[in-house]
N, C-alpha and C positions, 0 to 999 in steps of 0.2 A: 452512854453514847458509844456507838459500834466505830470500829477503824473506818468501816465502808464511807458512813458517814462525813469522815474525813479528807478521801482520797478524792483526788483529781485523776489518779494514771497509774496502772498496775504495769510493772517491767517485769520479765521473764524471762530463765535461763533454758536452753533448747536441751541438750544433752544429759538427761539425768534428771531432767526437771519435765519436759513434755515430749521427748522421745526417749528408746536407749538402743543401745547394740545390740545385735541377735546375735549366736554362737561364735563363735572365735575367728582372731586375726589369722588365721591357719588357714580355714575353714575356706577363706577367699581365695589365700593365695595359694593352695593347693587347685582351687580351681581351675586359676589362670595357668598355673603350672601345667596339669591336665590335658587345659585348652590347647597345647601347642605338642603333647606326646609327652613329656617328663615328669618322675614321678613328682610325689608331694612333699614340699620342703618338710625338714621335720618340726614342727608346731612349735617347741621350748627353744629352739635355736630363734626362728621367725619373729617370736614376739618378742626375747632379747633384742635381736638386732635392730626390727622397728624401733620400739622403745629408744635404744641410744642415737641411731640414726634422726628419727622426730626430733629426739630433743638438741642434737648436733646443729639442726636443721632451723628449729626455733631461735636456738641464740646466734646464729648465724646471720640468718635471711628474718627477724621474726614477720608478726602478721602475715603468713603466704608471702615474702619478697615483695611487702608492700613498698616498704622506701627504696627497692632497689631497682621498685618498678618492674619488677622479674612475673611473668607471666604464672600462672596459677599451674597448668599443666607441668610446668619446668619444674617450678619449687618439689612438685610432687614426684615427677621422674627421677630427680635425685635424692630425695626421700626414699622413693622404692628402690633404685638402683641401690641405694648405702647399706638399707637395708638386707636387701639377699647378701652383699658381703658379707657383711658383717655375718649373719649367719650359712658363709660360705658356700655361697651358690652366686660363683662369676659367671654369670651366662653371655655367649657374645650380643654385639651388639643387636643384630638382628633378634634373635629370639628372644632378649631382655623385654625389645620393643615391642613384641606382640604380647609377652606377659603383663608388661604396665599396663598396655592399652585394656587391657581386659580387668585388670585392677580399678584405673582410675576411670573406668566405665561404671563399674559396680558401686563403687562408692560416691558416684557423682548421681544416686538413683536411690529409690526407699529400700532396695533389696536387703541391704545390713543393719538396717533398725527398725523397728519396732514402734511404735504411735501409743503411751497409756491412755487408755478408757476413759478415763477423766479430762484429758489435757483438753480436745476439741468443747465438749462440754464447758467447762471451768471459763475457756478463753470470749466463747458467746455471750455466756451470764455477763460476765463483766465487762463486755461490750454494752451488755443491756440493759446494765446499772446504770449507762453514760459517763463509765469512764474509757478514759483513753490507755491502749492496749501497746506498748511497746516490748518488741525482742530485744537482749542483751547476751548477744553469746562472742566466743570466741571460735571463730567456724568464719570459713570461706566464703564468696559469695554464690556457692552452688546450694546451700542451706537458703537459700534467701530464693533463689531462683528456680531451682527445681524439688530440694527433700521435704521441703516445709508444702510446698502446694501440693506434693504428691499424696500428703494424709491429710486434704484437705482443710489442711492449713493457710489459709490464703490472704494478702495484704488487701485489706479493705472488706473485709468478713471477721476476721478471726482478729488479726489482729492491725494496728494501725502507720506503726512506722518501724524500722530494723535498727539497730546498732550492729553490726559484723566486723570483727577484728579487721578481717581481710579485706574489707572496703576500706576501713576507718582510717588503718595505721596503729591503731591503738587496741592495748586486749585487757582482758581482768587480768589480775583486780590493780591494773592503774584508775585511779578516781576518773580519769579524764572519761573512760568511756561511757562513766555513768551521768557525766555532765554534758555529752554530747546528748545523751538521753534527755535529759530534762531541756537540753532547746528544742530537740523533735517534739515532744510532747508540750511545748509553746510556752518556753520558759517558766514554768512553774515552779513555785518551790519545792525543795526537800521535803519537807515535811507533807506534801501532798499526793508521792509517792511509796506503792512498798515496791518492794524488791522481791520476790520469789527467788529462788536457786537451788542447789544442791553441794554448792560449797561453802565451808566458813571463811574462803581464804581467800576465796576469789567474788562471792556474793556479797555474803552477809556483811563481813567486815568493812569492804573498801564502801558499799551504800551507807551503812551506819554511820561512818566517819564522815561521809556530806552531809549525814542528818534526814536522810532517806530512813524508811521502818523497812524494816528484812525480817522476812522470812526464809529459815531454814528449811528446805524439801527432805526428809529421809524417807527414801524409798524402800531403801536396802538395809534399814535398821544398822548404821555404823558407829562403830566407839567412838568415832570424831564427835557424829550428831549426839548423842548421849554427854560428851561435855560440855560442850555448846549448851546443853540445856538445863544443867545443872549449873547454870551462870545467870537464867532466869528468863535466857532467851527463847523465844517461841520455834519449837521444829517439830511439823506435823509430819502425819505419813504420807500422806496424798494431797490430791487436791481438791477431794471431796470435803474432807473434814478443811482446808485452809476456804473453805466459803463457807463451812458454818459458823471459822475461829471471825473471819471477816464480819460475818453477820452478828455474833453476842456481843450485848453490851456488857460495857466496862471490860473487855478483855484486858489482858496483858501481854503490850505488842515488844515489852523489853525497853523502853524509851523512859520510861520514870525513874 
């Protein structure tokens, strides 16, 4: 018997699993830098100070300043703002403003990521199987509204309901997000979903432990995914070969 056979609803991770980033966090904000006359921040300083500033930003405000009810634009302006500190470009206020804006123009758009080959493909099939198609990411609700329908990604084609951190309140890998999934997908059990992703820590694990089947995504062949599978757990490279692992019978989805 094939897992396919099994399933009710296939859930999916957006980042790493059916789009990814194109050339570097520099790459933007020299842009924007550019866009107003100043040179390009320098690249190693940028992606530090991102880096602490995000995560400053996460445990402070998490989900986008969902519980603080803080405005999407906001949470990110002081995101970008911490960041050029941090890597030493206090710009005043005025010119700060027209560098965000051009930032959180860019990233509110497909311009910084990329769409795999596979992903649109893989997401139709398994519409076509008649199962039900649910997102699980931790992302804004600009991923839901604009980056996902811009690579033809679309609610009611491709796929069937959202889980998004920044709507929810809740992110991976808390278990909750993946149980707000299974009432969108109409209460079904655990066991009548897998899970796709590209993390062990924020996918696979937290689905497993409701009793969901998880699949590992390695795109980029990483030492994480090579443990993970040396445990017995299944991690394809695409999502070509994760509809053919779907389709044999007697696989091994890791659940025995």
């Amino acid at each position: 018997m094939s897992l396919l056979s099994r399933l009710r609803c296939i859930t999916i991770d957006v980042t790493g699993t059916l789009i990814a980033y194109k050339g570097d966090l520099g790459d933007y904000y020299c842009m924007a830098a550019k866009s107003v006359g100043l040179p390009c921040p320098d690249y190693k300083r940028m992606h530090e100070g991102f880096k602490y500033a995000y995560s400053d930003m996460a445990k402070q405000y998490p989900c986008f300043g969902h519980a603080a009810k803080m405005p999407n634009i906001v949470w990110w302006r002081s995101c970008v703002k911490d960041s050029f500190v941090r890597a030493g470009y206090d710009y005043d206020e005025e010119t700060f403003e027209k560098v965000f804006r051009r930032i959180y123009s860019v990233f509110g758009s497909a311009a910084p990521y990329t769409i795999f080959p596979d992903s649109k493909p893989f997401l139709t099939w398994a519409r076509q199987q008649g199962l039900t198609v649910g997102i699980v990411s931790n992302a804004e609700y600009r991923y839901q509204d604009v980056i996902l329908p811009s690579f033809g990604l679309n609610q009611g084609s491709e796929w069937d309901f959202g889980v998004f951190s920044g709507l929810e309140g809740v992110e991976k890998p808390d278990p909750k997000i993946y149980q707000i999934a299974l009432e969108r997908a109409g209460n079904i059990t655990p066991g009548e979903v897998l899970h796709i992703g590209d993390s062990i820590r924020k996918d696979c694990m937290p689905a497993k432990a409701l009793g969901m089947h998880a699949l590992l995504l390695d795109r980029f062949k990483t030492r994480e995914a090579e443990s993970w599978r040396q445990t017995g757990a299944p991690v394809l490279p695409d999502l070509v070969t994760a509809q053919a692992w779907l389709t044999a019978e007697n696989i091994n989805d890791g659940t025995s």
